[in-house]
N, C-alpha and C positions, 0 to 999 in steps of 0.2 A: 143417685140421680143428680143431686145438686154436683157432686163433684165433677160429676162426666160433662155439665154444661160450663163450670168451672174452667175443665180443662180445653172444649172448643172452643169455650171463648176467648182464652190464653192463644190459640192458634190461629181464632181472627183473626186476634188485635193487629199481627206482624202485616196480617196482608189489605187489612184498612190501612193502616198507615204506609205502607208500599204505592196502594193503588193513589192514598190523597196526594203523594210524594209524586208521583208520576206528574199527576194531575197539575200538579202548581209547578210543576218542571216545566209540561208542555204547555202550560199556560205565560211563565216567564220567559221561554225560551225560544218558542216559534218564531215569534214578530225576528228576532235577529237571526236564528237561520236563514229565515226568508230572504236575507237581505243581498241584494247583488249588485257589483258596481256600476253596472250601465242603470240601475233604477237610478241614480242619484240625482242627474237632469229634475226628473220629473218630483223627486221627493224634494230638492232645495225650491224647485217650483212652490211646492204647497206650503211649507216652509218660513220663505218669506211670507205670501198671504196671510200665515199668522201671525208672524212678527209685523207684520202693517200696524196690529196695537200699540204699535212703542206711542202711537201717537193720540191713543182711544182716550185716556183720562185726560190729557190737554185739550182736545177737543171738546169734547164734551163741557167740561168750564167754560172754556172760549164761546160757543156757541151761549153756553147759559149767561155769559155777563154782555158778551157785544153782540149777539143780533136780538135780532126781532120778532123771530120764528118763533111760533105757539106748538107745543105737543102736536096737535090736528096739523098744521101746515108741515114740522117732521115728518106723522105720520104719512102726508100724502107725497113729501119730498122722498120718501123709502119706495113707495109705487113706482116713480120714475126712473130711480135708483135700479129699481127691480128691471127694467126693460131690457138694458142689456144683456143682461142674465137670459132676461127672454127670446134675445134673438140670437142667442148662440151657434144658430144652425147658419146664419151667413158666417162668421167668423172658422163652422167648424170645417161648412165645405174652401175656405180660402186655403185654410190648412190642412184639409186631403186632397186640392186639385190646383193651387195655384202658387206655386215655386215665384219666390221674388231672389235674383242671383243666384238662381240654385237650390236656393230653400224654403223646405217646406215643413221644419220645426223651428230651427235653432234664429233665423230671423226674426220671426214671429214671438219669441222669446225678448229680443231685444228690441223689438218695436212697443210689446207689453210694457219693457221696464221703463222705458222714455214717458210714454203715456203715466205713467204711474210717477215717474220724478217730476212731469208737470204738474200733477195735480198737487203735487207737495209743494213745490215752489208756489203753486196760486196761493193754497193754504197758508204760506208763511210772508208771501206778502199782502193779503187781507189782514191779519193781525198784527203786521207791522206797519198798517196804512199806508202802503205804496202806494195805493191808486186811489187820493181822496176824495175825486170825483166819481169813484165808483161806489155801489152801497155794499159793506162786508155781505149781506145776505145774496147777492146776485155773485160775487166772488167766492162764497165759499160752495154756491148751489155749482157753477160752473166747474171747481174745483174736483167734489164728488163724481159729477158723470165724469171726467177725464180719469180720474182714480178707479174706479169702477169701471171704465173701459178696457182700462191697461189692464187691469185683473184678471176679467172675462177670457183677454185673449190668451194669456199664459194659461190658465185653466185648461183652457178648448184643447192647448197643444201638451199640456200633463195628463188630460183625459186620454187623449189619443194615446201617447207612449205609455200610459199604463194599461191597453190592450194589446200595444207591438211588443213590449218587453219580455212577455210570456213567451217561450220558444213553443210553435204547433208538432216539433217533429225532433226526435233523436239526432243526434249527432252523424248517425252513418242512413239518413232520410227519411227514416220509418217514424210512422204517428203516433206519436206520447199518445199514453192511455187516457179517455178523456175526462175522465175524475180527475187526473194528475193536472192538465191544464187548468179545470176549472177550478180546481184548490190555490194553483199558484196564482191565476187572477183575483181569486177572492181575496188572497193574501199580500197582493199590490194594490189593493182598494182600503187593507188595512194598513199598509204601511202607509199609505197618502195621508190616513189621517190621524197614523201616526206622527206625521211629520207637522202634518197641519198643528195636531193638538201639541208637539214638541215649541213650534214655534210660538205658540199660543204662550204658554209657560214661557219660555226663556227671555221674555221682555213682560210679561203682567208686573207683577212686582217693582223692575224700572221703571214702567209709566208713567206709575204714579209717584215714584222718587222725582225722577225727570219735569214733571209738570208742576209738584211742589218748589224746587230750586230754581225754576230755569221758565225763562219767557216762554211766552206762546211762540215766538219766530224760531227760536232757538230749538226746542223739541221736532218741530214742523222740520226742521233742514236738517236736523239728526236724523229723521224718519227715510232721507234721501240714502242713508245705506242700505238700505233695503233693495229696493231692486238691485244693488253689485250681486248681492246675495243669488239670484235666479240669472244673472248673466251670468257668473262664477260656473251655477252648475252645469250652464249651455258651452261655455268653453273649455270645462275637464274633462267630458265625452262626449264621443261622437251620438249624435243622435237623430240624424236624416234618417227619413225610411224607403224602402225600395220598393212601395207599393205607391205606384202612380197612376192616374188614369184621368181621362177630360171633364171639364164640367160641366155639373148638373145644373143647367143653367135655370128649370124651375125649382128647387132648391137654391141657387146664390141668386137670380133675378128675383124667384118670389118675397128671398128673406131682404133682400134689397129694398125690392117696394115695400114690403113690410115697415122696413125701418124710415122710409121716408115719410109714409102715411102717418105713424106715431110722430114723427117732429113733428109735420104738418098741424095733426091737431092739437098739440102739444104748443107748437109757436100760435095756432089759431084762438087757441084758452075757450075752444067750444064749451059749453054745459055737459057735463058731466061726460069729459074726457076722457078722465082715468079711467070710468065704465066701459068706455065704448074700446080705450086701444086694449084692455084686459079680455074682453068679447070679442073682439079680432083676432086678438094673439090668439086664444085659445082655437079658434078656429083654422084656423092658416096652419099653427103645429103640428094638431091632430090629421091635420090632411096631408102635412108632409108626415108623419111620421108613418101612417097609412101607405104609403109609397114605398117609403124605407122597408119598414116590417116586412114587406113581401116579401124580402129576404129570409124570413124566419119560418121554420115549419109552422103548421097550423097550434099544436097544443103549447106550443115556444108563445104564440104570437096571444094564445088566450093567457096563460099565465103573467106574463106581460103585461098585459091588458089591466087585469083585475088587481095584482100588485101595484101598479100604476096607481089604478083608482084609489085603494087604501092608502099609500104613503103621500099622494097628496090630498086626501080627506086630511092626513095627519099631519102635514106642515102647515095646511092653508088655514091655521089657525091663529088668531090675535094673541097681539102683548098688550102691556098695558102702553107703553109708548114712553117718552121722556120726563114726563109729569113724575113718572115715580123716581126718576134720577135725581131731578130738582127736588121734589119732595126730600128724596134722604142725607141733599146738603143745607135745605133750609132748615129742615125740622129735624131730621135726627142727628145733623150736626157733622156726618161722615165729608172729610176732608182729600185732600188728592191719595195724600201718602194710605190711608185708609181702602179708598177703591183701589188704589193698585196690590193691596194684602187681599181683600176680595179677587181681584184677580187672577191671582198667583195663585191661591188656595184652588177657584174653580180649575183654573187649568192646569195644575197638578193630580186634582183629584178627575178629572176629564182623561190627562193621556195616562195615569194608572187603568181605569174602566178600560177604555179605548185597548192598552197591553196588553191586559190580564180577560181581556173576553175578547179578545182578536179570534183565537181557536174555537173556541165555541160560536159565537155570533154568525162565523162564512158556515157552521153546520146548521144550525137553527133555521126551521122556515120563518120566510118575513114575517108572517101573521104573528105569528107566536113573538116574533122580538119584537112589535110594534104594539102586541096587546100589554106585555111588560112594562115598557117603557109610558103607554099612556096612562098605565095603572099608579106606577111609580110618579109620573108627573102629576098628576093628580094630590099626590099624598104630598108631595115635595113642595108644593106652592105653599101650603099652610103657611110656613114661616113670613113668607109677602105678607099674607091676611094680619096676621100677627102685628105687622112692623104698621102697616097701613091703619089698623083700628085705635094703634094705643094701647094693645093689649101687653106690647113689651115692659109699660109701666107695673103692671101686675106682675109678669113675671119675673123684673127685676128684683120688683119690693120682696116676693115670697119665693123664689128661685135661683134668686140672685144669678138672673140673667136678663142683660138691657138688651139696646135696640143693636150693639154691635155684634155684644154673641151670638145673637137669632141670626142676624148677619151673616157671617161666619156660620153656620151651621146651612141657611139658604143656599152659601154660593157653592158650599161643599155637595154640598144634594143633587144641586138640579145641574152641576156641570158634565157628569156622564152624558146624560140623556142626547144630548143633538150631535155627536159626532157618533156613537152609537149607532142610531137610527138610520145613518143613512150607509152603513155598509153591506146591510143585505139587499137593497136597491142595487149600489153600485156593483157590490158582484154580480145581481143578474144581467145589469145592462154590458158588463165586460162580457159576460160568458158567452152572448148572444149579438158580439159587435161585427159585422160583415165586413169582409176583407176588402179593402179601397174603401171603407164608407164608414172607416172608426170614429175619426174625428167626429163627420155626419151625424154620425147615429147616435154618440154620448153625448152631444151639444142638443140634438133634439129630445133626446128624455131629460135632458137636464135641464134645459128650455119648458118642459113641460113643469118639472118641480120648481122650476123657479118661479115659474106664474102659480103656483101653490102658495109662493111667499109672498107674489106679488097680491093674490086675496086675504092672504094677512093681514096686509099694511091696509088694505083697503078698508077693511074691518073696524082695524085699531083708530085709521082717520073716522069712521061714522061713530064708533065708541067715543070717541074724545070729544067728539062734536054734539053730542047728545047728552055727555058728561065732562063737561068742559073743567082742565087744570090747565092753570100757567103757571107761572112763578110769583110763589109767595100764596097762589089760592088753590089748595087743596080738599077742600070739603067735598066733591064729587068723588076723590079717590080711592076711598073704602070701598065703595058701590060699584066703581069699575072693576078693580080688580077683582073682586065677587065674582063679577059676569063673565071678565076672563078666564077666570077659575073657571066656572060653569059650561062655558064653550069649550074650556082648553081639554076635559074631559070627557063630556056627554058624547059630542061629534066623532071624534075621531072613535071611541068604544064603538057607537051603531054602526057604523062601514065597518069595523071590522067583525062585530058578530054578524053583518047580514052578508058582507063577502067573501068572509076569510073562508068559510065551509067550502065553497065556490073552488077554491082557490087550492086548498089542499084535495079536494077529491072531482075529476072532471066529472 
């Protein structure tokens, strides 16, 4: 008996190791089959947005040694930050119904990168005190919304062509099987952030080289290659679309007044502004998006709905905010060239996940990759607590591992998680985008998740404000990030056990 199990097992073995062989083929290998030359527009798009880092670690210094901004005022500058994100739906209907010379991608690409070379320019002369009458904090505030403007609007027209680049129909007119479409959108959702998380990597490691050698001005005006980068891939292929039609003027009027309402109260500095334009947005959204959705069958439009719900339970969660950044150069002593090795590690070990669970991730239902990943985030934060308590003294002395290896083992951890997460979103909102109203329609779910990040930040400002760090005073910060721990887990787990059932069975 023992021999006869002996010898099945001898005839497993070939075909376990066959099937893992397969497995880590079509795991390696998908993301570049997938890859086609008209995607490239829309992938140097995403692209650059990553490489916008080149300029993350000099920033970050710069703000900590010449302004004046507290963690809490960051935090509530990320709210505002957040807005545009939030009004994507005017920007998406400009880019499904409103041709400037013609066009209705490839301009809007190059209006993006302009907006985006201003904001660096501001940025590099606040830090070389061009304007000594102005205060570096009002110049580098104005800076960010220009930089984040330009961003938005590339985004809005990458969103769109990576639901036109999918072909609906055979070569001789007959309808692709509709598994076949909805795999190849999934899998333009994974190369987007492929690209993103590529570009991420290929300047972390610089940044922090860069910002240790070289001024703050200088880094700032090296950052201006970045948008050639996203004109480059607007002018190597053609990418105008052939789907026109007039506009929706409560959709571009409504996100109009929308957006003038937010300055307004915004320039007014009413009592608790941020509340009131986060409770607007969210209303005004939902009501366009209610509009949109009609478009979608009814079990389309529940599904929708309740994944909805989950993935922003799961983002509209707090961080700890800037406190813990200062924190890790005042006291643990981490230097430019240091966070740029933090960064390069997360964003290597970010677009490996991102590669290597491309296949699997567009089959998994969302529920299931977002109870993962909150499960995983949960365990992954340890390391923070760790660095935050003093407890790296311990582990150095009897581990012999200090505050850089915890480091290092931190950024390795938690850099999967957030490019991950958002790619079974993005394949369902590609698979369900209505023809003329692509732009629309992924600018208004994405509008939705961004005022997910916009309760974030709001969060992170009432944390920091009730737990107050600035530079040099850290004793609130064990305690906070405790609590972010604590939110960053509990919340998102209960929406997903009280909706995910929902969600898998009508």
């Amino acid at each position: 008996m023992t021999e006869e199990r002996a010898i099945e097992a001898s005839k497993a073995e070939p075909a376990v190791k066959s099937y893992l062989r397969a497995q880590l083929e079509a795991a390696l290998l998908t993301p570049i089959r997938a890859i086609r030359l008209h995607y490239l527009p829309l992938l140097m798009i995403y692209f650059a947005y990553g490489a916008l880092g080149i300029v993350a670690v000099a920033q970050d210094f710069w703000v900590k040694a010449a302004l004046t901004l507290t963690p809490a005022d960051l935090a509530a500058l990320a709210v505002w930050l957040g807005l545009p994100w939030a009004v994507k739906m005017v920007f998406g209907e400009l880019v499904d119904a409103v041709p400037i010379f013609g066009s209705q991608r490839r301009i809007y690409v190059f209006i993006g990168a302009a907006l985006i070379a201003l904001g660096l320019l501001l940025l590099a002369a606040a830090a070389a005190g061009t304007f000594p009458t102005v205060h570096p904090n009002t110049i580098y505030i104005a800076s960010q919304l220009i930089t984040v403007t330009g961003v938005v609007l590339q985004d809005v027209v990458a969103d769109a062509m990576s639901t036109e680049v999918v072909s609906r129909h055979e070569a001789d007119g007959t309808p692709r099987p509709e598994a076949d479409v909805t795999r190849d959108l999934g899998m333009v959702q994974v190369l987007g952030r492929l690209a993103l998380s590529l570009g991420i990597f290929t300047v972390a490691g610089l940044s922090g080289f860069l910002a240790q050698h070289l001024g703050y001005t200088t880094v700032f005006l090296i950052g201006l290659v970045i948008p050639l980068i996203s004109i480059t891939g607007a002018l190597l292929v053609r990418l105008e679309t052939s789907e026109t039609r007039d506009i929706d003027w409560r959709i571009l009027g409504g996100g109009l007044a929308f957006g003038l309402t937010v300055t307004a109260i915004a320039v007014a500095g009413l009592p608790a502004a941020q509340e009131i334009v986060f409770l607007v947005s969210i209303v005004i959204i939902v009501a366009m998006l209610k509009r949109v959705i009609a478009h979608v069958p009814p079990e389309a439009q529940r599904h929708i709905v309740i994944a909805a719900i989950i993935i922003f339970v799961f983002r509209a969660t707090p961080s700890v905010g800037q406190g813990y950044t200062w924190f890790s150069i005042d006291v643990l002593g981490f230097d430019q060239a240091f966070f740029g090795v933090l960064q390069q590690i997360g964003a290597a070990i970010g677009l490996a996940a991102a590669w290597l669970l491309a296949d699997a991730v567009t089959r998994l239902p969302v529920v299931r990759v977002l109870l993962w990943l909150t499960l995983f985030g949960g365990v992954l934060a340890i390391p923070n607590l760790i660095l935050v308590t003093g407890a790296y003294e311990w582990t150095d002395r009897v581990l012999g591992m200090g505050a850089r290896s915890i480091a290092l083992i931190d950024a390795a951890a938690q850099s999967p998680l957030a490019q991950v997460s958002m790619i079974p979103l993005l394949t369902l909102v590609a698979v369900n985008a209505p023809a003329g109203h692509r732009a629309t329609w992924f600018a208004l779910m994405a509008s939705l998740m961004n005022l997910a990040l916009v309760a974030g930040s709001l969060q992170t400002k009432y944390l920091n404000l009730l737990f107050p760090v600035d530079r040099g005073a850290y004793g609130e910060l064990a305690l906070l990030v405790a609590i972010v721990f604590a939110i960053g887990l509990v919340v998102p787990l209960a929406a997903i056990l009280l909706l995910g059932r929902r969600l898998a069975h009508p």
